[in-house]
C-alpha positions, 0 to 999 in steps of 0.5 A: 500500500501507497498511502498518505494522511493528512491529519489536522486537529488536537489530541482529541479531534483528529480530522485525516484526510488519506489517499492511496496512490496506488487505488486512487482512494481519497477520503476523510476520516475523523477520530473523537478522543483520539490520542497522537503518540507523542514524539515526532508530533509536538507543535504540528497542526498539520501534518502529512503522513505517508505510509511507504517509503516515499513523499508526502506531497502537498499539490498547487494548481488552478482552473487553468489545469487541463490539457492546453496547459499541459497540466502543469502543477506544483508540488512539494514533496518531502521524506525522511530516509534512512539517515539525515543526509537522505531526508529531502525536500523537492520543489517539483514543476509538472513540466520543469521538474525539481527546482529546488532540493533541500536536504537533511544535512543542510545542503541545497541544491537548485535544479539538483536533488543531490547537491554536494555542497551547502549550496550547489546551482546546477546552472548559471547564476547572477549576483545582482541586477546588473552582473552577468549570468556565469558558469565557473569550470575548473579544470586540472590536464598534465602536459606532456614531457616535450616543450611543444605546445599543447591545446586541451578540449574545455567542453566549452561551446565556442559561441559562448563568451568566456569571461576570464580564464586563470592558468596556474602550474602545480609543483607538487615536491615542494608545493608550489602554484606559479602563475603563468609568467613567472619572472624570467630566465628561471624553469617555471616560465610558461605561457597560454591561450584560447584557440576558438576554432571550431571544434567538436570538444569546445574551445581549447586551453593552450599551453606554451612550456618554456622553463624545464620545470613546465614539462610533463606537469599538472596545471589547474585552470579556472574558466568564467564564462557567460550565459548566452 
C-alpha cells in the first residue's frame, strides 16, 4: 500500500484526510478522543503522513489545469530516509521538474536533488541586477614531457563568451602554484591561450612550456564564462 494522511486537529479531534496512490482512494476520516503518540508530533497542526517509503506531497494548481496547459502543477514533496543526509525536500514543476532540493544535512541544491555542497546551482547564476549570468569550470590536464605546445578540449561551446580564464602550474615536491609568467630566465616560465576554432570538444586551453620545470606537469585552470 501507497498511502498518505493528512491529519489536522488536537489530541482529541483528529480530522485525516488519506489517499492511496496506488487505488486512487481519497477520503476523510475523523477520530473523537483520539490520542497522537507523542514524539515526532509536538507543535504540528498539520501534518502529512505517508505510509511507504516515499513523499508526502502537498499539490498547487488552478482552473487553468487541463490539457492546453499541459497540466502543469506544483508540488512539494518531502521524506525522511534512512539517515539525515537522505531526508529531502523537492520543489517539483509538472513540466520543469525539481527546482529546488533541500536536504537533511543542510545542503541545497537548485535544479539538483543531490547537491554536494551547502549550496550547489546546477546552472548559471547572477549576483545582482546588473552582473552577468556565469558558469565557473575548473579544470586540472598534465602536459606532456616535450616543450611543444599543447591545446586541451574545455567542453566549452565556442559561441559562448568566456569571461576570464586563470592558468596556474602545480609543483607538487615542494608545493608550489606559479602563475603563468613567472619572472624570467628561471624553469617555471610558461605561457597560454584560447584557440576558438571550431571544434567538436569546445574551445581549447593552450599551453606554451618554456622553463624545464613546465614539462610533463599538472596545471589547474579556472574558466568564467557567460550565459548566452
Amino acid at each position: 500500500m501507497n498511502n498518505s494522511k493528512l491529519i489536522i486537529g488536537n489530541l482529541f479531534f483528529i480530522l485525516h484526510i488519506f489517499s492511496n496512490s496506488i487505488t486512487g482512494q481519497v477520503g476523510l476520516q475523523i477520530e473523537v478522543n483520539s490520542i497522537l503518540p507523542l514524539t515526532g508530533f509536538q507543535g504540528a497542526h498539520i501534518l502529512l503522513f505517508e505510509e511507504e517509503q516515499d513523499y508526502s506531497r502537498l499539490r498547487f494548481t488552478n482552473s487553468t489545469f487541463d490539457a492546453s496547459t499541459n497540466n502543469r502543477f506544483w508540488d512539494i514533496a518531502a521524506r525522511i530516509g534512512s539517515e539525515n543526509s537522505f531526508d529531502l525536500m523537492n520543489f517539483y514543476h509538472r513540466i520543469t521538474g525539481d527546482i529546488l532540493s533541500i536536504r537533511g544535512d543542510g545542503r541545497v541544491g537548485i535544479r539538483t536533488t543531490v547537491p554536494d555542497a551547502t549550496l550547489e546551482v546546477n546552472g548559471y547564476t547572477m549576483m545582482g541586477s546588473d552582473a552577468p549570468a556565469i558558469k565557473v569550470k575548473k579544470m586540472v590536464i598534465q602536459t606532456e614531457e616535450t616543450g611543444a605546445t599543447q591545446c586541451f578540449d574545455s567542453g566549452i561551446p565556442t559561441n559562448l563568451n568566456i569571461l576570464s580564464v586563470s592558468v596556474h602550474l602545480v609543483d607538487s615536491d615542494p608545493k608550489f602554484i606559479i602563475p603563468a609568467n613567472y619572472g624570467s630566465g628561471n624553469t617555471y616560465v610558461f605561457d597560454y591561450f584560447l584557440n576558438y576554432s571550431n571544434n567538436p570538444g569546445g574551445t581549447k586551453i593552450c599551453i606554451q612550456p618554456d622553463g624545464s620545470s613546465t614539462f610533463n606537469v599538472n596545471y589547474n585552470i579556472m574558466i568564467v564564462y557567460e550565459q548566452p
